[in-house]
ROTORGU-960192 format. One record per atom (N, C-alpha, C, O): residue number from 1; residue in one letter; x, y, z. Coordinates in Angstrom, 3 decimals. Atoms other than C-alpha are relative to their C-alpha. Layout:
# ROTORGU-960192
PT num residu       xx       yy       zz
PT NUM      A        X        Y        Z
...
# end
This chain:
# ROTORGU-960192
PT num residu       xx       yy       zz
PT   1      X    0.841   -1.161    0.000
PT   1      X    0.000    0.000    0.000
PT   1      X    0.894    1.235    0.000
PT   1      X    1.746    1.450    0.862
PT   2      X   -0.734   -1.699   -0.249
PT   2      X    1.370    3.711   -0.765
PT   2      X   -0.002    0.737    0.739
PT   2      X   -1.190    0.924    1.002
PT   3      X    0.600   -1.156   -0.967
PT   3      X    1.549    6.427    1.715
PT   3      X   -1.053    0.496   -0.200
PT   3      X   -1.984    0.437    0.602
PT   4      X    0.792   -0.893    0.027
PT   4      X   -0.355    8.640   -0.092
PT   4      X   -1.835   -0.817   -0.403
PT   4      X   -2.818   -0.103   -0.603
PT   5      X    1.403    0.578   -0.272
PT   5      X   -3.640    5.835   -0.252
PT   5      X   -0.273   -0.153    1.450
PT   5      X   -1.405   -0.502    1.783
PT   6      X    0.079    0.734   -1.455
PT   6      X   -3.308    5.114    3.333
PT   6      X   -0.935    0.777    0.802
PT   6      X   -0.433    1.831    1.191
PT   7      X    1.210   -0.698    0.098
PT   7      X   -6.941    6.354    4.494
PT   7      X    0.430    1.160    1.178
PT   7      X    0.033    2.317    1.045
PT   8      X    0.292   -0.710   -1.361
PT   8      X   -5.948    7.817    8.213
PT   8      X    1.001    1.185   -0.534
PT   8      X    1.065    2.100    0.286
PT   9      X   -1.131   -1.289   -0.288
PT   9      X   -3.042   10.493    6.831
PT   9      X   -0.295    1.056   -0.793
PT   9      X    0.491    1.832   -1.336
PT  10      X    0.487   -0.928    0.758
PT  10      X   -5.565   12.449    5.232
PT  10      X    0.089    1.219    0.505
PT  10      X   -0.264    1.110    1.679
PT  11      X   -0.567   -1.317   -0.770
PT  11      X   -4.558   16.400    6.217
PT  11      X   -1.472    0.427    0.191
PT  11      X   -2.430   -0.070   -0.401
PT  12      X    0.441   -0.265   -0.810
PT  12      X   -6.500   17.803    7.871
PT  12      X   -1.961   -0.458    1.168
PT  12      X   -3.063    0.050    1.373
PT  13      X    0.950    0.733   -0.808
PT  13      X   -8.474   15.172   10.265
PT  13      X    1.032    0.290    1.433
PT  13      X    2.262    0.239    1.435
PT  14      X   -1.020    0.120   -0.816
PT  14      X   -7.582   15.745   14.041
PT  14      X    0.538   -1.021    0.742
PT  14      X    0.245   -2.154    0.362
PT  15      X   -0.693    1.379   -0.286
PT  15      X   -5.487   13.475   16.236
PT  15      X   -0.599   -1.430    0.595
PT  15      X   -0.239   -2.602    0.705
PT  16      X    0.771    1.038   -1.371
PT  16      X   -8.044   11.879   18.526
PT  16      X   -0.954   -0.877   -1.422
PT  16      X   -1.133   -2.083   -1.252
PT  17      X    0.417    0.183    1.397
PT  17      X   -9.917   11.393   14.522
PT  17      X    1.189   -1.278   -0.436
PT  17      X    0.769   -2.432   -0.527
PT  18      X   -0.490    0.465    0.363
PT  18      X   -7.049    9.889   13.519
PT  18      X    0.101   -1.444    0.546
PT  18      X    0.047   -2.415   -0.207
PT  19      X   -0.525    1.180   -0.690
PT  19      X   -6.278    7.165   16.060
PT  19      X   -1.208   -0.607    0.573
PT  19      X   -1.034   -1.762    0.962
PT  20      X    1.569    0.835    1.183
PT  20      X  -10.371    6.261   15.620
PT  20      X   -0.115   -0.668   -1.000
PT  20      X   -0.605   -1.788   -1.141
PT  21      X   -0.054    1.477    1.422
PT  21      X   -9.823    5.028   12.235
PT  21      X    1.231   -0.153    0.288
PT  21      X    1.364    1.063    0.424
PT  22      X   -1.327    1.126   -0.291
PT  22      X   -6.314    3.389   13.016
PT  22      X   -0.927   -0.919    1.160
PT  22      X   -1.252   -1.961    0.590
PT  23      X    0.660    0.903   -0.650
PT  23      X   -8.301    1.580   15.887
PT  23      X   -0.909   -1.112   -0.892
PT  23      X   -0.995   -2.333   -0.763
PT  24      X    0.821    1.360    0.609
PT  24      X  -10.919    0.385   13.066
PT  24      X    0.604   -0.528   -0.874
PT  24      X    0.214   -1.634   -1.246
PT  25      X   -1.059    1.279    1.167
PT  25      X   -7.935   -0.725   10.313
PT  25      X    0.330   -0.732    0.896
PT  25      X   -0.006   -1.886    0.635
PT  26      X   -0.443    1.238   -0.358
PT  26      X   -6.486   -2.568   12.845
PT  26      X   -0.765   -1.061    0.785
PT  26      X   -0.194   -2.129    1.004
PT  27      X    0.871    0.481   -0.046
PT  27      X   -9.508   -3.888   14.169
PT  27      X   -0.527   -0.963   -1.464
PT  27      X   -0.913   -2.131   -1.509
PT  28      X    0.280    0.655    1.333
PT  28      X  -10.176   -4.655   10.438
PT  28      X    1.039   -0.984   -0.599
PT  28      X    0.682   -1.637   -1.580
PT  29      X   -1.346    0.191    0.074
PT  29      X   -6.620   -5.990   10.227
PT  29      X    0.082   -1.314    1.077
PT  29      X    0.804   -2.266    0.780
PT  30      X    0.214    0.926   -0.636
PT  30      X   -7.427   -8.232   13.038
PT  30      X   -0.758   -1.366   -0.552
PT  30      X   -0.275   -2.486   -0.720
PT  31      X    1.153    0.836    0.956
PT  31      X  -10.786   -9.931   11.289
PT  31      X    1.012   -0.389   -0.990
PT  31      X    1.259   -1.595   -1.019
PT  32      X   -0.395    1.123    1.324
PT  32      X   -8.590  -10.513    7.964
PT  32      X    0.846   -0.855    0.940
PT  32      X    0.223   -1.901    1.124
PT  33      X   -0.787    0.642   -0.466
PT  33      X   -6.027  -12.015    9.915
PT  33      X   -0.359   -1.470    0.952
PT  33      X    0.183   -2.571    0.867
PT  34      X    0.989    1.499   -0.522
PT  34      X   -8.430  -14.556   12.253
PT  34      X   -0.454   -1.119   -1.200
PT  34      X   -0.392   -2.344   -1.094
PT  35      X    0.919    0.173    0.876
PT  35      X  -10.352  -14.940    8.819
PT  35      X    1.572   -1.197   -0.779
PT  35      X    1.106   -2.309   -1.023
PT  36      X   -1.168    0.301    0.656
PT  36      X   -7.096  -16.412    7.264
PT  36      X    0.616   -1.656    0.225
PT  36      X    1.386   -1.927    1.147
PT  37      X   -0.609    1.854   -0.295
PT  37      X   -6.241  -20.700    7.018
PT  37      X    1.144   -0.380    0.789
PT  37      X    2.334   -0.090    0.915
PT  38      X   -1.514    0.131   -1.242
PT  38      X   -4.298  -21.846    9.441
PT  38      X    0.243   -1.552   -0.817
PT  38      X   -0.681   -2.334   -1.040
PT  39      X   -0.670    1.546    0.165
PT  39      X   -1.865  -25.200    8.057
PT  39      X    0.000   -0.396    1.065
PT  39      X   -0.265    0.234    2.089
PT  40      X   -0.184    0.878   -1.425
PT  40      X   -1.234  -28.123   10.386
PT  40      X    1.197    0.781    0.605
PT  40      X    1.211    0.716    1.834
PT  41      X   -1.103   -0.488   -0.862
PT  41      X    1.979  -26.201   11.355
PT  41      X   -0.265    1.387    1.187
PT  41      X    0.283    1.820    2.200
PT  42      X    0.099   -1.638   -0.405
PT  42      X    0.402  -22.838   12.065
PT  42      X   -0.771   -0.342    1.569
PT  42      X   -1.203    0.559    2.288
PT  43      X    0.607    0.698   -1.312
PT  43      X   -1.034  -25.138   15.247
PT  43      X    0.855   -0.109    0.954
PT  43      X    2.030   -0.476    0.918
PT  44      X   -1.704    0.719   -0.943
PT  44      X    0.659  -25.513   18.287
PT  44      X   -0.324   -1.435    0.267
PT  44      X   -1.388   -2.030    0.095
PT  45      X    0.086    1.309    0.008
PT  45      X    1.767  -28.819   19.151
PT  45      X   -1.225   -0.733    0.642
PT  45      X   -1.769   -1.758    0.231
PT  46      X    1.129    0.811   -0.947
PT  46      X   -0.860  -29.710   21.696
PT  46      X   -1.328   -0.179   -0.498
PT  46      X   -2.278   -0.884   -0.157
PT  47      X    1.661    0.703    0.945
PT  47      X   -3.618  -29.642   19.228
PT  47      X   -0.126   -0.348   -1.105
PT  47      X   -1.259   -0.446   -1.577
PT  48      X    0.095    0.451    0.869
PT  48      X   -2.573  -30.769   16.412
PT  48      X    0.431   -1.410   -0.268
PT  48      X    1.504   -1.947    0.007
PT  49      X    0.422    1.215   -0.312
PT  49      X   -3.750  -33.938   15.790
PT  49      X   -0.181   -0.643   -2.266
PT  49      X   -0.241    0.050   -3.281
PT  50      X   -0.082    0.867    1.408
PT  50      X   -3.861  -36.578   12.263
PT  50      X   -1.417   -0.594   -0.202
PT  50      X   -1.905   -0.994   -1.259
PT  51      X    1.199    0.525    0.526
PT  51      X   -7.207  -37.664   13.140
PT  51      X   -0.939    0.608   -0.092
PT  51      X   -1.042    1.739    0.384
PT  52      X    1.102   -1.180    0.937
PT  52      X  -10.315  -36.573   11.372
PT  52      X   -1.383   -0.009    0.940
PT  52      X   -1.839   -0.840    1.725
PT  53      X    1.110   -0.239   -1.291
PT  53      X  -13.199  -35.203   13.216
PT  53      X   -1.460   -0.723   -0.163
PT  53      X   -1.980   -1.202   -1.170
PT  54      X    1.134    1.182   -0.184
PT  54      X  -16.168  -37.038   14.298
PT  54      X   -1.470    0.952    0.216
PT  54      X   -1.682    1.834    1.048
PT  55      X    1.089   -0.158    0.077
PT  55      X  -19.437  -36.353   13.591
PT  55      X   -1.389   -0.701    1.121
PT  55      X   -2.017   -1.712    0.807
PT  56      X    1.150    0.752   -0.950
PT  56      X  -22.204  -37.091   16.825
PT  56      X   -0.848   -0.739   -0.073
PT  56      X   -1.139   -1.514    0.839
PT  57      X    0.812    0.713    0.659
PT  57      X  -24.607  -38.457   14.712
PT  57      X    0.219   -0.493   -1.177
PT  57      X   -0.607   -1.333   -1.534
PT  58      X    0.348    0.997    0.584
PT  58      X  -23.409  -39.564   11.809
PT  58      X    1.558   -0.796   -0.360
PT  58      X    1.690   -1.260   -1.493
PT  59      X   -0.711    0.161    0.220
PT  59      X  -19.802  -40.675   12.395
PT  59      X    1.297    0.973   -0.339
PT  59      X    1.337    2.177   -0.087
PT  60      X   -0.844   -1.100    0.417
PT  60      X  -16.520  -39.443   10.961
PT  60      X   -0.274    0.761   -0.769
PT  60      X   -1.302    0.576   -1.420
PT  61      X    0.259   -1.209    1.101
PT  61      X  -16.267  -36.346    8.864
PT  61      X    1.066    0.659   -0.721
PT  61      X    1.996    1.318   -0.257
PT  62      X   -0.764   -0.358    0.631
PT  62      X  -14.774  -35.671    6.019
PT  62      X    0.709    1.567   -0.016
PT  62      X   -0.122    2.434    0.258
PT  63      X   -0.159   -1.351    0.226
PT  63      X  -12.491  -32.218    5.501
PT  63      X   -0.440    0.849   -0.651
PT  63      X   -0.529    2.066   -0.489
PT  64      X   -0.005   -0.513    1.816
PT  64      X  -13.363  -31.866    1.865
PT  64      X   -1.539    0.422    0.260
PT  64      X   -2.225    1.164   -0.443
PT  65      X    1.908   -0.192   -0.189
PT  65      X  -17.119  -31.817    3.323
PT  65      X   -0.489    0.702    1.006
PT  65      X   -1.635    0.570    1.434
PT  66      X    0.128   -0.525   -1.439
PT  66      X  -16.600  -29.530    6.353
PT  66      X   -0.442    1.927   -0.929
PT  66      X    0.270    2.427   -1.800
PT  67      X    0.302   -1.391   -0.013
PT  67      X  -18.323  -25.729    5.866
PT  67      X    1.244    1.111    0.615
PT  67      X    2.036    1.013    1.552
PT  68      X   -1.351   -1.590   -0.737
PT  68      X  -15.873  -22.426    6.651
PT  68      X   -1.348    0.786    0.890
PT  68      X   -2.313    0.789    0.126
PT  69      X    0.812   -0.795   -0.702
PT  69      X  -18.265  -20.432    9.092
PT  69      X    1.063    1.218   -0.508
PT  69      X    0.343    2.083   -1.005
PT  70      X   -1.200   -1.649    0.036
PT  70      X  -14.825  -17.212    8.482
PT  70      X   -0.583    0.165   -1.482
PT  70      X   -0.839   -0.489   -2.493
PT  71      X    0.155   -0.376    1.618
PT  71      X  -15.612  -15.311    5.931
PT  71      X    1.366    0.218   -1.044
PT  71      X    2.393   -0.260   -0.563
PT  72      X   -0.990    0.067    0.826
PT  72      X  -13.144  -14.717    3.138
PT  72      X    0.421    0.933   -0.387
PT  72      X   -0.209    1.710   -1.105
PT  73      X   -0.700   -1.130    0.408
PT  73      X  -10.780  -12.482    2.744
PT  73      X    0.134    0.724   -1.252
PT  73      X   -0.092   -0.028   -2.199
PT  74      X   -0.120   -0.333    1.683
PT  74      X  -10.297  -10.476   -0.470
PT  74      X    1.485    0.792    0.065
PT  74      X    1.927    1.256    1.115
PT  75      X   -1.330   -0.097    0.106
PT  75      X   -6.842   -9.515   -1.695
PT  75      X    0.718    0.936    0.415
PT  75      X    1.894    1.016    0.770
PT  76      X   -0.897   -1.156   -0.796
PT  76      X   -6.658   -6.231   -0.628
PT  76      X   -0.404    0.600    1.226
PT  76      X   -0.282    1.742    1.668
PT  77      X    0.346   -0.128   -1.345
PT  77      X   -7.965   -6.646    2.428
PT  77      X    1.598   -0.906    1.101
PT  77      X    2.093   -0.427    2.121
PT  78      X   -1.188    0.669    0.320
PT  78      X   -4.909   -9.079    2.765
PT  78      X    1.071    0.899   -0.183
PT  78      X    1.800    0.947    0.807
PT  79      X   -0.639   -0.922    0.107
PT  79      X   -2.853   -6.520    1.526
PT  79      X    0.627    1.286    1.185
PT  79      X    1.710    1.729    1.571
PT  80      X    0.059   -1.031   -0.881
PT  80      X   -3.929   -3.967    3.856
PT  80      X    0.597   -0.469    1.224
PT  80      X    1.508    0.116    1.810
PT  81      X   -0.409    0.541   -1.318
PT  81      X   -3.504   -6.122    6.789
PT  81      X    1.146   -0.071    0.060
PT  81      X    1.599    0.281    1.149
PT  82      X   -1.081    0.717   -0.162
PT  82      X   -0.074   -7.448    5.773
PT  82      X    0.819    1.462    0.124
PT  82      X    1.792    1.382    0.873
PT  83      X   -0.413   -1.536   -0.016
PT  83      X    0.938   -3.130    5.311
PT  83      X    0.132    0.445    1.263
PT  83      X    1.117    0.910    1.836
PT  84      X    0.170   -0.431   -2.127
PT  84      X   -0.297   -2.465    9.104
PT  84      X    0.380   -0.884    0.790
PT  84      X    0.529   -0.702    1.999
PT  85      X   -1.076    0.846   -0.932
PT  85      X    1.386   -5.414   10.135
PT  85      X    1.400   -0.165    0.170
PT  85      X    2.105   -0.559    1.100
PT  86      X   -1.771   -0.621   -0.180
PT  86      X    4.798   -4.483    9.143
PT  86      X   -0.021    1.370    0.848
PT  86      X    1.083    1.689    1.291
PT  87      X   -0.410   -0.783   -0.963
PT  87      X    4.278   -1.600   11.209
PT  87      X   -0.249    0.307    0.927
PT  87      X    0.276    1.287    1.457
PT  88      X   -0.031    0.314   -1.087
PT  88      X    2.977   -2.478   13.885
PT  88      X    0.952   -0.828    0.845
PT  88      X    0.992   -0.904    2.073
PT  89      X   -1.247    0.585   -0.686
PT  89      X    6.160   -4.676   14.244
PT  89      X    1.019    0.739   -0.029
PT  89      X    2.034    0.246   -0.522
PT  90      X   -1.078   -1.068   -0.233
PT  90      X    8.295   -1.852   14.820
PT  90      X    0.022    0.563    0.694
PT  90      X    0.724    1.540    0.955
PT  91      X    0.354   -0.637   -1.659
PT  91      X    6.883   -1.322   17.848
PT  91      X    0.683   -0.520    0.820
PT  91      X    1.380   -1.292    0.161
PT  92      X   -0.536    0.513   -1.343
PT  92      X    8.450   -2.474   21.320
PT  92      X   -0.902   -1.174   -0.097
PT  92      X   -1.726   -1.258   -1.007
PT  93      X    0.621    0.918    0.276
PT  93      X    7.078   -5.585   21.972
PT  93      X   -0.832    0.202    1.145
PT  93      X   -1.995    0.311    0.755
PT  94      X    0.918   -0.612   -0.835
PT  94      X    5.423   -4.665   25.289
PT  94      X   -1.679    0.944   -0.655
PT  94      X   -2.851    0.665   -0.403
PT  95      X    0.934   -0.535    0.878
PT  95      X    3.304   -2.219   23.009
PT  95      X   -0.760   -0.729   -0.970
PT  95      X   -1.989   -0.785   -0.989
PT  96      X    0.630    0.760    1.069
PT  96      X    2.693   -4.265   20.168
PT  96      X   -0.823   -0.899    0.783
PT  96      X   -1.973   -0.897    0.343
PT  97      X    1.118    1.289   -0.612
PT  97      X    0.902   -7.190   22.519
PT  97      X   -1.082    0.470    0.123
PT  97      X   -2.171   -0.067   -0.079
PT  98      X    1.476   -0.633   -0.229
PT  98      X   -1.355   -4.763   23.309
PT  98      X   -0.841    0.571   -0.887
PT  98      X   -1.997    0.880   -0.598
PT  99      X    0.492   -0.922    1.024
PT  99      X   -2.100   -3.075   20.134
PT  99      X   -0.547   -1.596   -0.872
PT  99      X   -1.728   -1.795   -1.156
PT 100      X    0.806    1.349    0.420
PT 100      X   -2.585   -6.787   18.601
PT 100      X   -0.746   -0.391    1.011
PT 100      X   -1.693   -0.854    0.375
PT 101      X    0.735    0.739   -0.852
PT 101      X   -4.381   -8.097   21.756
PT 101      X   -1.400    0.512   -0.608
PT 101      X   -2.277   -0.033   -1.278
PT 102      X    1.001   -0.710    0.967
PT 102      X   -6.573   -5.382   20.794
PT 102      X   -0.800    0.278   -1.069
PT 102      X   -1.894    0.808   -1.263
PT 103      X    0.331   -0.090    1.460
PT 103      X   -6.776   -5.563   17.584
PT 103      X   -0.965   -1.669   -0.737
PT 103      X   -1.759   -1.810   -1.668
PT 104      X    0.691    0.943    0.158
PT 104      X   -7.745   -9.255   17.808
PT 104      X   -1.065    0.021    0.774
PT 104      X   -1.750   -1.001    0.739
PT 105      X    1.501    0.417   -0.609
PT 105      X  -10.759   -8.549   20.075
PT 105      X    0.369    0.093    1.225
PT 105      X   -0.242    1.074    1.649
PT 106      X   -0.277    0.005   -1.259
PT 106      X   -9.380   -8.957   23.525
PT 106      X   -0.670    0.754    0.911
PT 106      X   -0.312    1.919    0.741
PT 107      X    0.158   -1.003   -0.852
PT 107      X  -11.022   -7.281   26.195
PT 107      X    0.971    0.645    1.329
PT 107      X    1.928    0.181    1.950
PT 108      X   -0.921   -0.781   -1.151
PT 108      X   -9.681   -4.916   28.737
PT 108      X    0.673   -0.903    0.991
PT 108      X    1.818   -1.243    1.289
PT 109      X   -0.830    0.918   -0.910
PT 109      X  -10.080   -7.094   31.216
PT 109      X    0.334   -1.049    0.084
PT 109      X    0.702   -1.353    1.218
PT 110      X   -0.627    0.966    0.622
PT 110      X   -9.065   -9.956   29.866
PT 110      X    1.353    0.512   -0.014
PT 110      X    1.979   -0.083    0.863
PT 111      X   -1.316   -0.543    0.019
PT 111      X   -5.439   -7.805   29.045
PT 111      X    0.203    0.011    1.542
PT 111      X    1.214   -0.528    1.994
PT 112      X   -0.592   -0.412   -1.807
PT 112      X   -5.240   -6.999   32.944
PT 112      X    0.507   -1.322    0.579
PT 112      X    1.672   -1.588    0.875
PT 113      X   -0.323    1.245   -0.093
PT 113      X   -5.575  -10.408   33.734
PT 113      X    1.503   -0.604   -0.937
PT 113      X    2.285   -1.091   -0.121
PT 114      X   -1.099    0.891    1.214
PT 114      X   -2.776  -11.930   31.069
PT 114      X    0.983    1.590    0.560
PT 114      X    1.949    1.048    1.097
PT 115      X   -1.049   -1.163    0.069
PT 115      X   -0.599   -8.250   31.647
PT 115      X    0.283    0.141    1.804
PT 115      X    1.294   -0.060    2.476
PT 116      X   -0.396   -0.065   -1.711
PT 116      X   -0.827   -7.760   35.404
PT 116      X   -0.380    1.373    0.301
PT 116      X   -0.923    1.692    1.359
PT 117      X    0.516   -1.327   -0.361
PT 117      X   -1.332   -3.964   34.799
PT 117      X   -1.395    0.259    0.082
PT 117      X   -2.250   -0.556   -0.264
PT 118      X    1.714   -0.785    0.090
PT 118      X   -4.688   -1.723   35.275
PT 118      X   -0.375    0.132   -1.369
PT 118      X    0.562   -0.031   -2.150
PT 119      X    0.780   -0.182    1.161
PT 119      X   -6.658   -1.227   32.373
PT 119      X    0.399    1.651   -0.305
PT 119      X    0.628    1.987   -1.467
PT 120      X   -0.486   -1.239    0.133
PT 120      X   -5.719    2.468   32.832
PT 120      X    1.244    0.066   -0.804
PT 120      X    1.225    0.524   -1.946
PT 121      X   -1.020   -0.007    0.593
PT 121      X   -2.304    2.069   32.033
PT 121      X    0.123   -0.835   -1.157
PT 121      X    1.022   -0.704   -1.988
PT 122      X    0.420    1.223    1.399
PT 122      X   -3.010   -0.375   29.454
PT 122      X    0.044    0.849   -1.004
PT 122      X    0.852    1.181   -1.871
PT 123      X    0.785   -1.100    0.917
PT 123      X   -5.255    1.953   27.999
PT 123      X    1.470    1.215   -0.412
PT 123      X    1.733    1.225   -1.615
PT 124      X   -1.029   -1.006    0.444
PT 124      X   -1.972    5.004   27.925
PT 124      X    1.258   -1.146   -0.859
PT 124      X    1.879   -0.904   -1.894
PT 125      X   -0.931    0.382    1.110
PT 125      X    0.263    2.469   26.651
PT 125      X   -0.500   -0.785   -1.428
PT 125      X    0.251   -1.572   -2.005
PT 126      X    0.647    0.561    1.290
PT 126      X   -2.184    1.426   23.465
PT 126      X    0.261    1.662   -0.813
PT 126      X    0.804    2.030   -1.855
PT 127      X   -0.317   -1.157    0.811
PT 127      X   -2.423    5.016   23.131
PT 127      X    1.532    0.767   -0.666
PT 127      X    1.718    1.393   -1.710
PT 128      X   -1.378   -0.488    0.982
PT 128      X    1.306    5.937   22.474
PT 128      X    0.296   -0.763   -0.588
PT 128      X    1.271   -0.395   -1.243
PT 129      X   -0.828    0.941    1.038
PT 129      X    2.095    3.019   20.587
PT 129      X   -0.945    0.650   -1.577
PT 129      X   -0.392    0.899   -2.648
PT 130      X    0.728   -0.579    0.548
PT 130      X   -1.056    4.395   18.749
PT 130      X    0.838    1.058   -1.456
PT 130      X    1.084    1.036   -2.662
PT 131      X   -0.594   -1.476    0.509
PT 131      X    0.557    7.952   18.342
PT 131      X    1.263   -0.472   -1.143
PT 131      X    1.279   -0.133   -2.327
PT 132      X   -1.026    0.494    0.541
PT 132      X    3.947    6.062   17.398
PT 132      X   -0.180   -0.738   -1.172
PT 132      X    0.784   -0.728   -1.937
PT 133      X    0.853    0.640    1.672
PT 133      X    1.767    3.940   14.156
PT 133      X    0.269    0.948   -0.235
PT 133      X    1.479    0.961   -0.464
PT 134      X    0.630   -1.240    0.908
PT 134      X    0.923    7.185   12.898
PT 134      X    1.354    0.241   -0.345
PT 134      X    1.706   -0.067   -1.484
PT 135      X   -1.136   -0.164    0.197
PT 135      X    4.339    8.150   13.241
PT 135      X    0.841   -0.336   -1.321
PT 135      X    1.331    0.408   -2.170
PT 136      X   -0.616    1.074    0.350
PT 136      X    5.782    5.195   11.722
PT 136      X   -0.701    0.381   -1.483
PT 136      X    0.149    0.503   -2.364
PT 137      X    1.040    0.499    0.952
PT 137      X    2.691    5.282    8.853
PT 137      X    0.578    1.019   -0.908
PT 137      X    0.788    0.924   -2.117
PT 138      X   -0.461   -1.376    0.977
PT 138      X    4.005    8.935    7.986
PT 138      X    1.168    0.085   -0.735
PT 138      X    1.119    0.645   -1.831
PT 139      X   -0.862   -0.091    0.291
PT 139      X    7.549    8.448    7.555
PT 139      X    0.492   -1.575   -0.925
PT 139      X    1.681   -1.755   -1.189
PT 140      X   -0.156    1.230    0.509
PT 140      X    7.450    4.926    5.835
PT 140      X   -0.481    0.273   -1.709
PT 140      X   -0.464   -0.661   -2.511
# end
């Protein structure tokens, strides 16, 4: 993706504007990324398994015959995601957990729990990593 398509660095939107829609790309950035096939590798070991899943009523069940409930990505949704994911890894990694935790859905307190901090401080360190995207989004 180019700088100058990149929807949030449109001049003159203000900052609190700005880091609103960066919340919903990477929110949106999250969805493609759930939405996205996982291989047997992309599993961790403890659940990946060779045998095929079983059907309650009518036995085993084929793969080739199993429904996707995720919807399907389209290419430049893909795109987009894979753009805001190179720069969101240029973050600290402290930051980034939270800006992906986030971004995949996580709730607050869910983060407190798994982080140890308040939701407060949570909350200030989403926001400068935030500020620091934009940053990053401008000079890239």
């Amino acid at each position: 993706m180019k700088l100058a398509s990149s929807p949030i660095l449109a001049d003159g939107i203000s900052a609190i504007n700005k880091t609103d829609k960066l919340k919903q790309i990477l929110r949106q950035m999250g969805k493609t990324l759930s939405a996205l096939p996982l291989t047997q590798l992309d599993k961790p070991m403890s659940v990946r398994a060779s045998w095929p899943d079983y059907n309650q009523k009518g036995g085993m069940v084929s793969s080739a015959y199993r429904r996707s409930s995720k919807p399907i990505s389209s290419a430049k949704d893909i795109s987009d995601a894979e753009y805001w994911l190179s720069v969101v890894s240029k973050l600290d990694i402290p930051s980034r957990r939270i800006v992906m935790a986030r971004a995949m859905g996580i709730t607050w307190r869910r983060l407190e729990e798994m982080d140890g901090r308040s939701h407060t401080t949570l909350r200030k360190v989403e926001e400068a990593a935030l500020q620091e995207i934009l940053m990053l989004a401008k000079t890239k």
